[in-house]
Structures are given as structure tokens and as C-alpha cells.
C-alpha positions, -999 to +999 in steps of 0.1 A: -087-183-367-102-195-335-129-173-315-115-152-289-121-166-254-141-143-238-142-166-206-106-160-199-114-119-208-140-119-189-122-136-154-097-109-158-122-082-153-142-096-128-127-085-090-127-112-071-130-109-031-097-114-022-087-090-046-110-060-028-099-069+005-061-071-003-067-039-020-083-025+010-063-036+030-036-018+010-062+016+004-065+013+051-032+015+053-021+046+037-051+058+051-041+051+081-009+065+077-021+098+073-046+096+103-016+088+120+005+121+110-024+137+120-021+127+153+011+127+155+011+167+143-015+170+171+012+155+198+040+176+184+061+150+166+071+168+135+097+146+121+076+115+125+046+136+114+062+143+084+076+108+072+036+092+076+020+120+057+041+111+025+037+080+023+003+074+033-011+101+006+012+083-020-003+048-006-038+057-012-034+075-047-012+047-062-039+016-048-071+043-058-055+047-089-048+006-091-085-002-088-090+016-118-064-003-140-043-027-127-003-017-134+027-033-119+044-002-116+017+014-091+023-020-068+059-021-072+064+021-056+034+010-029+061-019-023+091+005-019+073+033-006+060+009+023+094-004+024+104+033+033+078+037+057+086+005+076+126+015+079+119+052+087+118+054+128+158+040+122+166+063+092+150+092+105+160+086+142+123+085+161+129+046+172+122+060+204+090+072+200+071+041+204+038+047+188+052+067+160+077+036+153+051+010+160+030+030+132+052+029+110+063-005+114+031-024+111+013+000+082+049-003+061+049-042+061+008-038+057+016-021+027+045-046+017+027-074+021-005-064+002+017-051-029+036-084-031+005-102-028-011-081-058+022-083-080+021-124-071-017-127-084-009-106-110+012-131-124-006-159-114-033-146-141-011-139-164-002-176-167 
């Protein structure tokens, strides 16, 4: 029986820097998100309010949660949930608040991006 490879254990384990800043990246923009209700609360937008709180607190529990162990599943619901947040000004009708929709529209495909890039990496190492 051959030794286990404790090089290819061990790279697993090790968090490279592309992987903290994607996963910041992802961990800004739900935080974001919520900063963003907040305001949004402040300016009397409650519908628009409503649909960044969500999402955002959901963002930063599933990517907090992903730094402790990595699982598909948690990047997959950041993937739909930013997906969500990125269609929401239309489905929700508040495309004509600008900031609200701009919001929403560039932390959703923040969110998108980053959890496509961590379910690509993912398999990369698993190769």
C-alpha cells in the first residue's frame, strides 16, 4: 500500500490568496448588500429595502460559513441567491430607482461571479 500523499492533503488546506480575496470579495458583497438596505430603509424605499436585506444576510452567512469548510452547496445558493438579487429591481418593480437598481445589479453579478469562480477552483482541485 503506498503512503498517503500528504503534499496533495496538505495543498487542499492551505488558502491560497486568490482564494481569500474571491472569498472576500464574495463576504463585501453581501455585506454590502445589507449596508445598502440600510440606507435604503433610511431614504424610505421599503420594497427595495427589503429585497437587499435578504440576500445580503444569506450572502455573508453562506461565504462565513464557506471559509470554515468548503461545500458546493453553500456556493451554488450564493450563486442563485445573487442571481435573485441581480434580477430583483425588474421582478419587484423598483427599475426606476436608480441606485437601489444599480445596487442590486452590480453586488448580484459580484456575488455571481465570485461563486462560479469558487465552484470552478473547486473542481480544478479536485482533478
Amino acid at each position: 500500500m503506498p503512503p498517503p500523499d500528504d503534499d496533495a492533503a496538505s495543498s487542499r488546506l492551505i488558502w491560497r490568496t486568490d482564494e481569500i480575496l474571491i472569498g472576500g470579495l464574495q463576504h463585501a458583497a453581501g455585506i454590502a448588500l445589507v449596508l445598502a438596505a440600510w440606507v435604503l430603509i433610511l431614504e424610505d424605499h421599503a420594497r427595495p429595502a427589503a429585497s437587499a436585506l435578504l440576500p445580503g444576510l444569506l450572502i455573508v452567512v453562506l461565504s462565513g460559513a464557506n471559509q470554515i469548510r468548503f461545500r458546493a452547496a453553500f456556493e451554488q445558493a450564493v450563486a442563485l441567491i445573487g442571481a435573485w438579487t441581480l434580477l430583483a429591481p425588474w421582478a419587484l418593480g423598483f427599475a426606476a430607482n436608480d441606485p437601489a437598481t444599480w445596487a442590486h445589479v452590480t453586488l448580484g453579478t459580484v456575488a455571481v461571479v465570485s461563486a462560479v469562480t469558487w465552484l470552478k477552483r473547486a473542481r480544478m482541485i479536485q482533478e
